[in-house]
Structures are given as C-alpha cells and as structure tokens.
N, C-alpha and C positions, 0 to 999 in steps of 0.2 A: 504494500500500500504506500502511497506517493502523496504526505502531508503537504505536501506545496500546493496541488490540486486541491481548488475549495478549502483554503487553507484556513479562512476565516472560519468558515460553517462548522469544518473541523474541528478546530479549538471553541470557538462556542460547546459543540454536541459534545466535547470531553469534559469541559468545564462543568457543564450539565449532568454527565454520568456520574464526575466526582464528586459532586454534590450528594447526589443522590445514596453513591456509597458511602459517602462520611456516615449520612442521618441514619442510614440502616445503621451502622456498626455505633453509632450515640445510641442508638436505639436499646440495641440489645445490651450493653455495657450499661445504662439504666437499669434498665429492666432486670440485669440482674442485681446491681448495687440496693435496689430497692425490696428485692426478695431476700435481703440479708442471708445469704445460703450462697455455698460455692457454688460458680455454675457450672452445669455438667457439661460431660465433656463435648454433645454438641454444639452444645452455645458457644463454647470456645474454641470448637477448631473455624464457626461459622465466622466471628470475631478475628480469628485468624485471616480465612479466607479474605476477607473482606477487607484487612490491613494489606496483606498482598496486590490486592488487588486496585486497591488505591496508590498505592505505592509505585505499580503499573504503569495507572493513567496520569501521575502526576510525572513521570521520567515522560511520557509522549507531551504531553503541554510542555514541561520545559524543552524540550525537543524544537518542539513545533514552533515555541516562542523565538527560540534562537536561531532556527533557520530563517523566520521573519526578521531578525534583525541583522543577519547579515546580505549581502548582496550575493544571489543565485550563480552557481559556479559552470560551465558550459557543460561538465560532467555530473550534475548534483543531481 
C-alpha cells in the first residue's frame, strides 16, 4: 500500500481508527479498575491486542506525517 496516494484521507481514516482503539482499550482498563478484581486473562490479552495495535497505527501516521513533510523522491 502506497500512503502518498490519498495521503490526506489516509491519515485522517488512521487518525480515526486510533481513536477508536485508544477508547476501546480506556474502555476495558475501566471496566476493569472498577470491578476491583484482576482481570482475566481475556480482558488482558484483549488490552494487549489493542496496545499493539495502536502502536501499529500510530508508526503508519508518523510515517505518513513524514513522508508529507519531506519532498517526494523520483524512487519513493
């Protein structure tokens, strides 16, 4: 996949994923700080998952950011 193309819409629709996975994983990290009880161990590989995964989309936004600010190379 070629972030230059739609480069803009691109990093919008990632910005927007990472959004999306931050609030899931606040979510459950509540949910269990509120049930006073360790959480099992789905909640935390999910927790897991979702720190991965964020971590993902946040390496392509900086990516994406940095290609945007430098000037396109005739081989890029």
């Amino acid at each position: 996949m070629n972030l230059d193309e739609d480069q803009g819409d691109m990093l919008g629709d990632l910005e927007e994923l990472l959004s999306r996975l931050a609030d899931a994983q606040k979510r459950l990290i509540l949910m269990s700080a509120k049930s006073r009880t360790f959480p099992d161990n789905n909640t935390l590989q999910k927790i897991a998952a979702l720190a991965l995964n964020i971590s993902a989309v946040e390496a392509l936004i900086s990516d994406g950011q940095s290609r945007k600010m430098r000037p396109a190379k005739a081989n890029d």
